[in-house]
N, CA and C atoms as an extended XYZ file, in Angstrom:
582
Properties=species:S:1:pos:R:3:atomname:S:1:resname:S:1:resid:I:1 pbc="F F F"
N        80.749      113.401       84.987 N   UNK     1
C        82.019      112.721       85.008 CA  UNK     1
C        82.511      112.663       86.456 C   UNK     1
N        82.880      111.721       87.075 N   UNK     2
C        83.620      111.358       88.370 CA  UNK     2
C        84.969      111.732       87.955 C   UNK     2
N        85.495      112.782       89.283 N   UNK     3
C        87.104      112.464       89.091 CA  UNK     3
C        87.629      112.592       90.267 C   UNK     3
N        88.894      112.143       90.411 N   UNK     4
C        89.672      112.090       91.192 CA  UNK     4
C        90.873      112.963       91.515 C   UNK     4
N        90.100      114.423       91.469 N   UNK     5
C        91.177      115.912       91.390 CA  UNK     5
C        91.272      115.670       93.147 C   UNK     5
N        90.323      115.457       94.450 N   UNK     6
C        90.438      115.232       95.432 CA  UNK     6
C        91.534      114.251       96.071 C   UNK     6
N        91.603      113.564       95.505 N   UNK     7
C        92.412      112.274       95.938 CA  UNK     7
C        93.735      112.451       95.420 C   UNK     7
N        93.793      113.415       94.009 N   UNK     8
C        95.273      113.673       93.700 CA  UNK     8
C        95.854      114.344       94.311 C   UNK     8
N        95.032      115.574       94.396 N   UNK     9
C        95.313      116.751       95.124 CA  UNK     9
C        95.859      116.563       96.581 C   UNK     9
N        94.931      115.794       97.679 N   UNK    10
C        95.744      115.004       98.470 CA  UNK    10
C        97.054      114.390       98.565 C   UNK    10
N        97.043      113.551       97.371 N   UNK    11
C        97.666      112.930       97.596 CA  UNK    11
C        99.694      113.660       97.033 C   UNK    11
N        99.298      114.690       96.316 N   UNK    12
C       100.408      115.723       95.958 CA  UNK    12
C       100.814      116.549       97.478 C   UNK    12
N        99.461      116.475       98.246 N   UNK    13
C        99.840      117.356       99.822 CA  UNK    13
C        99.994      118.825       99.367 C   UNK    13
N        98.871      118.933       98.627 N   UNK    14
C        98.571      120.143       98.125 CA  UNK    14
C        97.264      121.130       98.558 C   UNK    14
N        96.800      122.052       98.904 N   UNK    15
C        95.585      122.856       99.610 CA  UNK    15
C        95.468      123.092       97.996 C   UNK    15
N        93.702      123.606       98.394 N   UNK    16
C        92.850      123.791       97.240 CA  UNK    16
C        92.935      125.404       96.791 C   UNK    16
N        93.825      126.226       97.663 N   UNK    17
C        94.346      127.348       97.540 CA  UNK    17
C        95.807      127.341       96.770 C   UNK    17
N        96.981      125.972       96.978 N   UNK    18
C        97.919      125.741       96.150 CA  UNK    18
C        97.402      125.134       94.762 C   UNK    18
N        96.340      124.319       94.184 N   UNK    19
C        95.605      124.101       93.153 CA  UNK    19
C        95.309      125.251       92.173 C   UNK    19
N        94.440      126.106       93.237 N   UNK    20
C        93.948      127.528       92.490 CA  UNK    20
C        95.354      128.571       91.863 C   UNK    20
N        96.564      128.610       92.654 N   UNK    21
C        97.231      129.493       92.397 CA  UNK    21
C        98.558      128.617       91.421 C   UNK    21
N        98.344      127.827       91.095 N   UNK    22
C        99.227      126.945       90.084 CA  UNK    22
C        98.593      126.289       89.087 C   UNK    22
N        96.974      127.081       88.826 N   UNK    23
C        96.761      126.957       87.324 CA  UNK    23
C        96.843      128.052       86.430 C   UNK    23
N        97.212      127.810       85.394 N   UNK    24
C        97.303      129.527       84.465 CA  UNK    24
C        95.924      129.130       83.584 C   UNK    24
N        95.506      130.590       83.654 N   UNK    25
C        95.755      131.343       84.675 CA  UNK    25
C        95.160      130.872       86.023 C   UNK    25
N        95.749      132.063       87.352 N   UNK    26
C        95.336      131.523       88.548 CA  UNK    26
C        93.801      131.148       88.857 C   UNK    26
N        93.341      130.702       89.777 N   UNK    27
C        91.933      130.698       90.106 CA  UNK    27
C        91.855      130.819       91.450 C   UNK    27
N        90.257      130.494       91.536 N   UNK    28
C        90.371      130.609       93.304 CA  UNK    28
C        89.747      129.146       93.994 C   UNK    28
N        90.118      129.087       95.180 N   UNK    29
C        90.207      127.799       95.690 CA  UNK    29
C        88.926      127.278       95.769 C   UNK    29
N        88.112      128.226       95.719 N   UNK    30
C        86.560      127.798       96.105 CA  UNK    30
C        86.320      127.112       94.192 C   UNK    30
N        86.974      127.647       93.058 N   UNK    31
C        85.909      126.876       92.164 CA  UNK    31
C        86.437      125.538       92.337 C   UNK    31
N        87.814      125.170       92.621 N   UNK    32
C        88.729      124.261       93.000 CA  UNK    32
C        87.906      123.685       93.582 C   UNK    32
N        87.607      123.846       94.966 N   UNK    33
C        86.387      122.930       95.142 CA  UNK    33
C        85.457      122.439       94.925 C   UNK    33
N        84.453      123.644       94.378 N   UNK    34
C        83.133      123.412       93.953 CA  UNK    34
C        83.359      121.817       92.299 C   UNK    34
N        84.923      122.308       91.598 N   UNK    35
C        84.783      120.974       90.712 CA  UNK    35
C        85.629      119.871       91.533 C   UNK    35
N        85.381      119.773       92.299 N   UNK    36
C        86.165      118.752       93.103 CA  UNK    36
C        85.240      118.126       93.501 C   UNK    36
N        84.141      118.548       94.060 N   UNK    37
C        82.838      118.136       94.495 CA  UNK    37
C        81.775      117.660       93.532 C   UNK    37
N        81.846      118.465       92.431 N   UNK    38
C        81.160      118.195       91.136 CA  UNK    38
C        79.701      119.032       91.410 C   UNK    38
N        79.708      119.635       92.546 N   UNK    39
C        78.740      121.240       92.133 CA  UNK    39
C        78.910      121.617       91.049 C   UNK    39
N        80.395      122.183       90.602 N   UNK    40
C        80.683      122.665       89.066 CA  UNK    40
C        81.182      122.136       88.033 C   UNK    40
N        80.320      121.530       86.673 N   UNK    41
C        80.710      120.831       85.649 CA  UNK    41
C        82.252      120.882       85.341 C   UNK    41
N        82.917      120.017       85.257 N   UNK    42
C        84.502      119.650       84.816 CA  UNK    42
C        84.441      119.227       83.766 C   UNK    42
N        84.727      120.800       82.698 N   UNK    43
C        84.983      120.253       81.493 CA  UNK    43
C        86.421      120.204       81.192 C   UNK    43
N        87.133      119.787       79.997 N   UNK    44
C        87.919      118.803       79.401 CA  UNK    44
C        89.256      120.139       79.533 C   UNK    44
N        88.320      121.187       79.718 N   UNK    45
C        89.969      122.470       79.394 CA  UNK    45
C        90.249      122.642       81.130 C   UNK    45
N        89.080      122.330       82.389 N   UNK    46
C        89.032      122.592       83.172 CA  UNK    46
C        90.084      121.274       83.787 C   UNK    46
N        89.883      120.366       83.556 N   UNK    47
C        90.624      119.223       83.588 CA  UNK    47
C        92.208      119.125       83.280 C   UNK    47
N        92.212      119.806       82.051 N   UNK    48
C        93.480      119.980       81.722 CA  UNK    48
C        94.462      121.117       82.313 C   UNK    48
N        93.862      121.919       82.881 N   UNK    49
C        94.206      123.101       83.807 CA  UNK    49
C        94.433      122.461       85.328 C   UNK    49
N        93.382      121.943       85.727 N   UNK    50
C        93.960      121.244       86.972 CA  UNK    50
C        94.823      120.435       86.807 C   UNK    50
N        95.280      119.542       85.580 N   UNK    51
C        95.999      118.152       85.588 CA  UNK    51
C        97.557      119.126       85.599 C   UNK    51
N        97.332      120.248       84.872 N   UNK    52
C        98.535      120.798       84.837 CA  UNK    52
C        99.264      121.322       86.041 C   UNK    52
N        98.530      122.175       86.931 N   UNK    53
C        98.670      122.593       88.490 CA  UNK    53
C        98.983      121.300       89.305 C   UNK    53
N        98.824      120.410       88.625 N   UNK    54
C        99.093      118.979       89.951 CA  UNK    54
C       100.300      118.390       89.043 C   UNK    54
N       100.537      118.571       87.926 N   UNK    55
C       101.875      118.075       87.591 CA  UNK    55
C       101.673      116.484       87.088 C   UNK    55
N       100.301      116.379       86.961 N   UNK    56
C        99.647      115.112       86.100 CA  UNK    56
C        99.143      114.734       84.894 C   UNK    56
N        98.851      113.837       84.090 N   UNK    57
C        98.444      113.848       82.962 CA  UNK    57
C        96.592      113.818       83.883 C   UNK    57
N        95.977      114.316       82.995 N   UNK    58
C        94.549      114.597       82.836 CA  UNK    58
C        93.835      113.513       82.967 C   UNK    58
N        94.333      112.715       82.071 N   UNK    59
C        93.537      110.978       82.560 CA  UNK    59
C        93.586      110.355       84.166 C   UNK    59
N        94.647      111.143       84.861 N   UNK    60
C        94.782      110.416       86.302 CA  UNK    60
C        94.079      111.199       87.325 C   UNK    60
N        93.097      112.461       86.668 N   UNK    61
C        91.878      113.029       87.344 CA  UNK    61
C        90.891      112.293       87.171 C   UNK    61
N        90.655      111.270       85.764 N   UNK    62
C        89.323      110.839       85.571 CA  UNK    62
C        89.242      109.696       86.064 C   UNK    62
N        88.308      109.272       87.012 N   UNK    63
C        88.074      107.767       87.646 CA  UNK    63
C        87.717      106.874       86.828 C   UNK    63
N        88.099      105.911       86.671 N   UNK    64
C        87.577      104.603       85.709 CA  UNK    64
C        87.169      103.461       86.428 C   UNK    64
N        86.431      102.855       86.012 N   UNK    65
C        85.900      101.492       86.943 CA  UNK    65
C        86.971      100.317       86.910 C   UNK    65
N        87.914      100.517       86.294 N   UNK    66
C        88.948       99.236       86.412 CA  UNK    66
C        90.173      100.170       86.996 C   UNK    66
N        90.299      100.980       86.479 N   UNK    67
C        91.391      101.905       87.480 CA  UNK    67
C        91.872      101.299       88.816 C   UNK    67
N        92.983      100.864       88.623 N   UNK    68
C        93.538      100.394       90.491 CA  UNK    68
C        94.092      101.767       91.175 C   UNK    68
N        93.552      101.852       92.382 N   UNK    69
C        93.945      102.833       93.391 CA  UNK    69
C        94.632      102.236       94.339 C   UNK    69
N        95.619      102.655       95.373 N   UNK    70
C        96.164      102.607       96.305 CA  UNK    70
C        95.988      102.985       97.537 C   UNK    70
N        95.389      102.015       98.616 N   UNK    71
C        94.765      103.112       99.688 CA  UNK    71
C        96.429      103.506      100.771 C   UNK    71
N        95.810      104.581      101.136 N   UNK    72
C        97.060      105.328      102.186 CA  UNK    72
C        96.741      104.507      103.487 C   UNK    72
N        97.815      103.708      104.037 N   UNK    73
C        97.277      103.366      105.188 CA  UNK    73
C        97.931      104.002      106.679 C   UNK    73
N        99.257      104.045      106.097 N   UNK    74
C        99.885      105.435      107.186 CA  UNK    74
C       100.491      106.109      106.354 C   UNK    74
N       100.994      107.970      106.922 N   UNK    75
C       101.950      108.230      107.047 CA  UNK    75
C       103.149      108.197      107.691 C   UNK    75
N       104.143      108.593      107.179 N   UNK    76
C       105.376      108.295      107.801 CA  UNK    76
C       106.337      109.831      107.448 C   UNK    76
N       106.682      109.990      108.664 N   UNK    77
C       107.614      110.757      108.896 CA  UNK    77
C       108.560      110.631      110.215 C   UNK    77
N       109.387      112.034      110.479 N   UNK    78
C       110.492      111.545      111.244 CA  UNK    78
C       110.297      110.515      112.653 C   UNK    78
N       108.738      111.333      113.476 N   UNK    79
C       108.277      110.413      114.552 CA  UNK    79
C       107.785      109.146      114.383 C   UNK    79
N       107.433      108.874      113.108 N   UNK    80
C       107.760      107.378      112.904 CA  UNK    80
C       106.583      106.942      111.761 C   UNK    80
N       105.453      106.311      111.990 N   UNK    81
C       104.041      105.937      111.131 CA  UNK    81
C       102.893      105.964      111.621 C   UNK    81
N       102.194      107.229      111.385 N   UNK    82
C       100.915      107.443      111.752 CA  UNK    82
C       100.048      107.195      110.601 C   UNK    82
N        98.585      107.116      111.415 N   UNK    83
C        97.202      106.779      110.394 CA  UNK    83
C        97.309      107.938      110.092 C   UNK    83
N        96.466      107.914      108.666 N   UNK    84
C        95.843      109.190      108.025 CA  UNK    84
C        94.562      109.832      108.968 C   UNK    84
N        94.142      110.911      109.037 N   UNK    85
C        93.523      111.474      109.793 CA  UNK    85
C        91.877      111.442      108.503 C   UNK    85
N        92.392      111.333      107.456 N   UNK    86
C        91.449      111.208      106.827 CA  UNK    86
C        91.679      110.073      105.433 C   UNK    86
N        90.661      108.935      104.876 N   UNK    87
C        90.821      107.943      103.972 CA  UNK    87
C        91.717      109.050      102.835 C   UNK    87
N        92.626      108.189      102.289 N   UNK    88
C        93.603      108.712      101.025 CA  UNK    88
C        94.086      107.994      100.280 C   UNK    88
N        93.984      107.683       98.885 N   UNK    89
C        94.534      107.086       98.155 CA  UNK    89
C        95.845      107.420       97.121 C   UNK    89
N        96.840      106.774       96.654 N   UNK    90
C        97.878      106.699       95.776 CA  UNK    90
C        97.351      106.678       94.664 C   UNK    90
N        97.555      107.731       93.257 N   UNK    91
C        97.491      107.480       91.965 CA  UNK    91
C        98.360      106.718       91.575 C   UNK    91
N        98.751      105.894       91.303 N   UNK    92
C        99.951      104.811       90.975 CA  UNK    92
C       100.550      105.535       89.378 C   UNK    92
N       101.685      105.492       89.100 N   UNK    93
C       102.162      106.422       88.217 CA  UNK    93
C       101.673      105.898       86.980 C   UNK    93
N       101.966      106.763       85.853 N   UNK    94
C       100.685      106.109       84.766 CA  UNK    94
C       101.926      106.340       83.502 C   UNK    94
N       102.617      106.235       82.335 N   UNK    95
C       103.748      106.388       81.462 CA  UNK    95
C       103.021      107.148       80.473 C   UNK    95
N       103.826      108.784       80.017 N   UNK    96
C       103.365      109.356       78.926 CA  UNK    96
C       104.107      108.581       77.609 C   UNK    96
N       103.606      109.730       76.913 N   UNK    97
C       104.346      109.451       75.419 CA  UNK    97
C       105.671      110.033       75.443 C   UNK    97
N       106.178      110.767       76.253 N   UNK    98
C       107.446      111.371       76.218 CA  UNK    98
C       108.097      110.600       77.348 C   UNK    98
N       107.984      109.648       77.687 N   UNK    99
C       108.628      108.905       78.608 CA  UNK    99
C       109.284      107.998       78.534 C   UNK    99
N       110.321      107.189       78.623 N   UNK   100
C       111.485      106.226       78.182 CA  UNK   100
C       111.813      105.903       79.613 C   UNK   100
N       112.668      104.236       79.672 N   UNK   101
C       113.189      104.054       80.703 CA  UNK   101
C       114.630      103.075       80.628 C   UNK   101
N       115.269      103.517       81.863 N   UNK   102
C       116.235      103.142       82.051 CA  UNK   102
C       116.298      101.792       83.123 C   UNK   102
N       116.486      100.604       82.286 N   UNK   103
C       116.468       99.456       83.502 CA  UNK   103
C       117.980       99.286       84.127 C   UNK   103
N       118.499       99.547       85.366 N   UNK   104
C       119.541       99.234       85.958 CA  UNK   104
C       119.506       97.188       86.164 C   UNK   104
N       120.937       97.219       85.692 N   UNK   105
C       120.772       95.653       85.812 CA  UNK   105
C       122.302       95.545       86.875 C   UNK   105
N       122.750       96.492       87.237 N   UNK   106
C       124.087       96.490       88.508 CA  UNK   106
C       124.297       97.843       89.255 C   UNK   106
N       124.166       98.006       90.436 N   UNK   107
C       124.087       99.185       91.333 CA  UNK   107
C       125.306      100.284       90.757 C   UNK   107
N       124.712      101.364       90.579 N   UNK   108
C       125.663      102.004       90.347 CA  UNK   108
C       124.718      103.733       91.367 C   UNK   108
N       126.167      104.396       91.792 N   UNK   109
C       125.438      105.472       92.216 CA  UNK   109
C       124.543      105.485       93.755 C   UNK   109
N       123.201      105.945       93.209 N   UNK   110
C       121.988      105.720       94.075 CA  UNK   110
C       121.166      104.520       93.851 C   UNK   110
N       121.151      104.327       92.923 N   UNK   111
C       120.436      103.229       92.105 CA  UNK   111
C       121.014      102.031       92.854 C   UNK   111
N       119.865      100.654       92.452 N   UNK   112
C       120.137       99.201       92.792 CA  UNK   112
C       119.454       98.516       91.415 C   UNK   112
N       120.453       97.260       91.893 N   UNK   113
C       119.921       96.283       90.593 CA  UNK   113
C       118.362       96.232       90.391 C   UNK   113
N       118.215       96.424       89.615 N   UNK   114
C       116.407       96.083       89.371 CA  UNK   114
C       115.567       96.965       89.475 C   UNK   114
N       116.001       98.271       90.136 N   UNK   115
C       115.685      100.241       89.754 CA  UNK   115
C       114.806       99.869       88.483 C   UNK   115
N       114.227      100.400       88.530 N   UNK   116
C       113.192      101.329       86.907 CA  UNK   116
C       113.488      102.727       87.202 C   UNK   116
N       114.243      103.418       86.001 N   UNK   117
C       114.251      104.826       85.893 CA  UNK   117
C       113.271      105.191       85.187 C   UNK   117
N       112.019      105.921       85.058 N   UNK   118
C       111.709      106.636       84.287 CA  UNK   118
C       111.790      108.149       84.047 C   UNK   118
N       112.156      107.893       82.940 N   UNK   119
C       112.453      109.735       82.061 CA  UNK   119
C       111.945      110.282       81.379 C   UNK   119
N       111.544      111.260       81.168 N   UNK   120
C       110.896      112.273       80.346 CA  UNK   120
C       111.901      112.889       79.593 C   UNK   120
N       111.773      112.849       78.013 N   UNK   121
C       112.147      113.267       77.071 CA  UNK   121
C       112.062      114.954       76.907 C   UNK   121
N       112.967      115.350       76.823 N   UNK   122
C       112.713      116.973       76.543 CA  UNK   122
C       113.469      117.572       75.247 C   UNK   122
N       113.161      118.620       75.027 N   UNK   123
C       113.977      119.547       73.246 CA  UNK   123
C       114.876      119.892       74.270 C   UNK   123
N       115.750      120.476       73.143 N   UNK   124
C       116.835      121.384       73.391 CA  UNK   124
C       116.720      122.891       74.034 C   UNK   124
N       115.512      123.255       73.838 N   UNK   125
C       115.121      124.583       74.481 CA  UNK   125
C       114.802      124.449       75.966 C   UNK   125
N       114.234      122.917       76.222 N   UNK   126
C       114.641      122.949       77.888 CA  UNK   126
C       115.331      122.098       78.447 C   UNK   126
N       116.489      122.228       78.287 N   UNK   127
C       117.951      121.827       78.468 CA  UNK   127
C       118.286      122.217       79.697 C   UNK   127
N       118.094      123.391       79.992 N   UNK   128
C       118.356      124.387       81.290 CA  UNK   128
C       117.266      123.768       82.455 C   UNK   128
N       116.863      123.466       82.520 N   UNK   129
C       115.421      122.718       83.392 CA  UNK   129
C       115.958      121.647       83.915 C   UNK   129
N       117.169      120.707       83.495 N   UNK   130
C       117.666      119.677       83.915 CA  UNK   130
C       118.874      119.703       84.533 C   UNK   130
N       119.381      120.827       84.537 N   UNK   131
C       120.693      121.412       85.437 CA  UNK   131
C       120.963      120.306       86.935 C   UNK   131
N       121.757      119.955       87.062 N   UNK   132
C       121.959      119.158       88.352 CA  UNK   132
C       120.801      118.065       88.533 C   UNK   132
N       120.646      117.116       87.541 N   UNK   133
C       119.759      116.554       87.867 CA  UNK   133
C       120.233      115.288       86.886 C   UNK   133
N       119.679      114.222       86.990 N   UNK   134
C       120.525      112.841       86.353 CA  UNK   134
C       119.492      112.723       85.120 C   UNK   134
N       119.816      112.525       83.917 N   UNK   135
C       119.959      113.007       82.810 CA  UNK   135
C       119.704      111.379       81.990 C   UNK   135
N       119.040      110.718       80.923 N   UNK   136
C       119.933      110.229       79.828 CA  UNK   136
C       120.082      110.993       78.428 C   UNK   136
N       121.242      110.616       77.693 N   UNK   137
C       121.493      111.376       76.724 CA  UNK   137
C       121.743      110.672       75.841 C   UNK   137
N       121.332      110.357       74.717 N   UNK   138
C       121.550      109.681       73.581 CA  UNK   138
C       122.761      109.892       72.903 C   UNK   138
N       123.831      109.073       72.572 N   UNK   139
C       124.490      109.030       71.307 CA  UNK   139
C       125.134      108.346       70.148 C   UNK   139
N       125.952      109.151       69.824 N   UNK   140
C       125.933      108.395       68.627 CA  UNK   140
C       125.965      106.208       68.391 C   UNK   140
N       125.599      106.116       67.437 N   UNK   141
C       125.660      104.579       67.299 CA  UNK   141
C       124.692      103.447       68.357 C   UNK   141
N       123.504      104.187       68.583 N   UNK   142
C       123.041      103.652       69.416 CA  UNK   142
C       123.322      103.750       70.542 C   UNK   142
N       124.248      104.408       71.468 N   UNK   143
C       124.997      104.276       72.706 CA  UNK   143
C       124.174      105.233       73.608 C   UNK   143
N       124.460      105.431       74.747 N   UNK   144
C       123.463      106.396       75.892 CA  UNK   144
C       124.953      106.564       76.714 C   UNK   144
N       124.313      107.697       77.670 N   UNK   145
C       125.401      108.772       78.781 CA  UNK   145
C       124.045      108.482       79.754 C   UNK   145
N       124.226      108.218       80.634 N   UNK   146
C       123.402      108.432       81.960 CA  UNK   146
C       124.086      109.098       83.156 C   UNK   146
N       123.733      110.145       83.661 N   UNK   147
C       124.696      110.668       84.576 CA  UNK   147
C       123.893      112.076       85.177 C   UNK   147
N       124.878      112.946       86.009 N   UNK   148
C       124.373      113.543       86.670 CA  UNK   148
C       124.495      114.934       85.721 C   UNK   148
N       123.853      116.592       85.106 N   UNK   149
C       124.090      117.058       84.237 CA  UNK   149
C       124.229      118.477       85.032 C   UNK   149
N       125.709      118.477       84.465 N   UNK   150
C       126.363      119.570       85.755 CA  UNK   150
C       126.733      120.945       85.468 C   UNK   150
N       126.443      120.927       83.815 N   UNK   151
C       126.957      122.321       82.907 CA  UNK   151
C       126.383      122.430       81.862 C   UNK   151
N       126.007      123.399       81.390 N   UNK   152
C       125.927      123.512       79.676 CA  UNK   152
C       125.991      124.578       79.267 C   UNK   152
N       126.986      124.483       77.969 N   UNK   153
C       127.067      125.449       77.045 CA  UNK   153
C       126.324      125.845       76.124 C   UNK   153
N       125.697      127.380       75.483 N   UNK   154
C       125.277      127.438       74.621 CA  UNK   154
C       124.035      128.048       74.877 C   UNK   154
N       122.562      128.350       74.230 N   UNK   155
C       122.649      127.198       72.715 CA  UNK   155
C       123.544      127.477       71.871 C   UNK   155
N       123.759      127.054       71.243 N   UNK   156
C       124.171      126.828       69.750 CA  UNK   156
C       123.206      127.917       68.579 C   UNK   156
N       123.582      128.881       67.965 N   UNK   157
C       123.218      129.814       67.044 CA  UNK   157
C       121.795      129.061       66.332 C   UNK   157
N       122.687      127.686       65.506 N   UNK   158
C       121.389      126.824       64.839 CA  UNK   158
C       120.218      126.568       65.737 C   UNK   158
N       120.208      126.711       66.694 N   UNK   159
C       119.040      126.456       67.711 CA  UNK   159
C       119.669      124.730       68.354 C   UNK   159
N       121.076      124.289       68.527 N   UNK   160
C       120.775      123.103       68.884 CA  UNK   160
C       121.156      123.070       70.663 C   UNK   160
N       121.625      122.049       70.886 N   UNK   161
C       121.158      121.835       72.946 CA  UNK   161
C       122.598      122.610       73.067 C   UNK   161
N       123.735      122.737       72.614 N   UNK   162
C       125.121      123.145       72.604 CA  UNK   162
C       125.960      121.971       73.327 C   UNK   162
N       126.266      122.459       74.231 N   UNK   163
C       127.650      121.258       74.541 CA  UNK   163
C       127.111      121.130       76.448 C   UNK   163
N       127.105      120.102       76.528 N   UNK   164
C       126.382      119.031       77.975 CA  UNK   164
C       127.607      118.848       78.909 C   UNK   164
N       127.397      119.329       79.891 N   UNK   165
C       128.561      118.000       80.301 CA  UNK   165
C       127.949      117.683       81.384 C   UNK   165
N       128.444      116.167       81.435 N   UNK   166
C       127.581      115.326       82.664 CA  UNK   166
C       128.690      114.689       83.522 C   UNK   166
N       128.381      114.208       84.416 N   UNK   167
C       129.105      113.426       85.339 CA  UNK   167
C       128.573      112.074       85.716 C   UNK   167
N       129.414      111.179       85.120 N   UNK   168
C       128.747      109.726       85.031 CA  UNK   168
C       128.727      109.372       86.776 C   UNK   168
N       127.830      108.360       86.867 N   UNK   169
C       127.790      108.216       88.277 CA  UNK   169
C       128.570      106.869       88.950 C   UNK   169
N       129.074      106.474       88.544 N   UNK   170
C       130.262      105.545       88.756 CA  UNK   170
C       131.360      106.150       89.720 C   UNK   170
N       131.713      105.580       90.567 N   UNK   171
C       132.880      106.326       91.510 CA  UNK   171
C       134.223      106.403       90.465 C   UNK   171
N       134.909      107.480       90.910 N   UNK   172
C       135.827      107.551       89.630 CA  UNK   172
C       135.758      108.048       88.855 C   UNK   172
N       134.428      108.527       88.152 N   UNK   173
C       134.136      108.592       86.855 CA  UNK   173
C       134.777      109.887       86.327 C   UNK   173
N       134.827      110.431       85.142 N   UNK   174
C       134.989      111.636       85.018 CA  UNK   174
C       134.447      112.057       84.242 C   UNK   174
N       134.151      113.391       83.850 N   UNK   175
C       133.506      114.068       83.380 CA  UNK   175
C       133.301      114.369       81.783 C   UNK   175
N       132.108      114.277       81.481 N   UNK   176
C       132.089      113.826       79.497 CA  UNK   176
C       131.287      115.207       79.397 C   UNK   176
N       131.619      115.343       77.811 N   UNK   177
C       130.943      116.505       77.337 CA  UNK   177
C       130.334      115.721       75.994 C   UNK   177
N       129.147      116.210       76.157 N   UNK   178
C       128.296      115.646       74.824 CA  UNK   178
C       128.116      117.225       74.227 C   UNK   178
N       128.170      116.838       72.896 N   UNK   179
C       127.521      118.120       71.706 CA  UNK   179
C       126.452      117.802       71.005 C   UNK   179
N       125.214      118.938       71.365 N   UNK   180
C       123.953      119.265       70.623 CA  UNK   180
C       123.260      117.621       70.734 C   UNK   180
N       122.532      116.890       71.054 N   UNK   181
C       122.360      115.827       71.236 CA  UNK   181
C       120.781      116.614       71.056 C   UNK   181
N       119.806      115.754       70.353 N   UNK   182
C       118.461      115.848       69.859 CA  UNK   182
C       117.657      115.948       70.644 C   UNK   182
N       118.143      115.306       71.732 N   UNK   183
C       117.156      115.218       73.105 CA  UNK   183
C       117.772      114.515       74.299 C   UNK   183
N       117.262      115.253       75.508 N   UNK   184
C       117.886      114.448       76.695 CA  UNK   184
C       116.776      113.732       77.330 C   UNK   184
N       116.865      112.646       78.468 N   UNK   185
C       115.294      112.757       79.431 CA  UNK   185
C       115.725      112.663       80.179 C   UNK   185
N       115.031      113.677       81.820 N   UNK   186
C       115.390      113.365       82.529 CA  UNK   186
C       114.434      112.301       83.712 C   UNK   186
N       115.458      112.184       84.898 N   UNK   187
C       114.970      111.226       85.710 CA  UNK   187
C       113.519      111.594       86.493 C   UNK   187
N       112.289      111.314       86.283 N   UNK   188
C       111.463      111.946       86.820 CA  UNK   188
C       110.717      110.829       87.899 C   UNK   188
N       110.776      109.556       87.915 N   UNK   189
C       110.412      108.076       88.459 CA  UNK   189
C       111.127      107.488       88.677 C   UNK   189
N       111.432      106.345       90.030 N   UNK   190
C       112.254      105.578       90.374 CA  UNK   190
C       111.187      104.998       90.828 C   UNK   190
N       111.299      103.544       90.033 N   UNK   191
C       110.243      102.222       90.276 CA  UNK   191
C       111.287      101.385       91.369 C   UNK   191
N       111.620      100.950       92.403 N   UNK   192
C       112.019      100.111       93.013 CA  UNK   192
C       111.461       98.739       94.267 C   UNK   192
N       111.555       97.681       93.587 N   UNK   193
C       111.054       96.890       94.395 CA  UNK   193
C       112.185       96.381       95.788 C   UNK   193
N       111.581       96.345       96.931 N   UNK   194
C       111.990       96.140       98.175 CA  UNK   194
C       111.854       94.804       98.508 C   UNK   194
C-alpha cells in the first residue's frame, strides 16, 4: 500500500519523534519512519494510529491515483515567502460523517460573505472541549445559535450538555443561554475564497 503519512506529517509541521509520541500508545520515531518509507508493512490499525496522532481521517494517509494533491510552492512567514527547502504537498481537507456546515451569506464577526464553516458534531460529554471556541448549536424548531461558547453549566444529573451560554458574534450582541441541546459542532474549517 502507498501512503502519504510523509507528506501529511509534513505537511502538519510535525517531526517523526512528534508522530511517535502522539500515538496511543506512544511509539518510537524510527518505526514512524521505517512505515513511512514502507520498510515496515502499514497495516489498517497502524494506519489508524498514525491518522489519529496527525489529527486525520485514515483515508488521507492512503494515496489514490485520482486523489488531487496540492504542491507547496512557498512558505510564508513574518520575513515574507520563501521556497520549501524540500518538495511538499497540501492534503486538501476531506468532510467526515460528523461534519456539518455553516454557509455565511453576510459578514458577520471574523467571517465574510461566502466563508464555508465547517463543524464537527460532538455529544454532550465533550461539551467542555469547545470552551471559547465558536460553536453551532441547534434549536428548537429548526433554528441554530452560532456564536462564540463562553460558559457552561453542568452536566445535568440525566447525563444531558446542561446549560451553554454563547456569545453571538454580531456587534452588540448579547449573551444567550441554551439548555441541554443534543449536540453542538464546533468550528474546525474555514473554506474561504479570495
Amino acid at each position: 500500500m502507498i501512503t502519504a503519512i510523509r507528506e501529511v506529517r509534513r505537511a502538519k509541521g510535525m517531526t517523526l519523534d512528534d508522530v511517535a509520541r502522539a500515538c496511543v500508545p506512544p511509539t518510537t520515531a524510527q518505526t514512524i519512519g521505517r512505515l513511512e518509507t514502507g520498510t515496515r508493512t502499514v497495516s489498517v490499525a497502524w494506519l489508524n494510529r498514525i491518522a489519529a496522532a496527525l489529527g486525520v481521517q485514515a483515508a488521507d494517509l492512503v494515496t489514490l491515483p485520482d486523489r488531487v494533491e496540492i504542491a507547496v510552492a512557498a512558505l510564508l512567514d513574518p520575513s515574507g515567502a520563501h521556497a520549501p527547502r524540500q518538495p511538499a504537498t497540501i492534503v486538501p481537507p476531506s468532510a467526515a460523517p460528523e461534519h456539518v456546515a455553516v454557509s455565511v451569506q453576510a459578514g458577520v464577526g471574523e467571517y465574510r460573505a461566502g466563508d464555508q464553516i465547517w463543524c464537527a458534531r460532538i455529544a454532550p460529554d465533550r461539551f467542555a472541549s469547545a470552551l471559547n471556541r465558536d460553536v453551532l448549536v441547534p434549536r428548537p424548531a429548526g433554528r441554530f445559535l452560532f456564536g462564540r461558547l463562553i460558559g457552561r453549566e453542568g452536566p445535568e444529573p440525566a447525563g444531558g450538555g446542561g446549560k451553554l451560554h454563547l456569545l453571538p458574534l454580531g456587534p452588540g450582541s448579547r449573551q444567550q443561554v441554551v439548555a441541554d441541546p443534543a449536540w453542538i459542532a464546533t468550528a474546525v474549517t474555514l473554506v474561504r475564497s479570495l
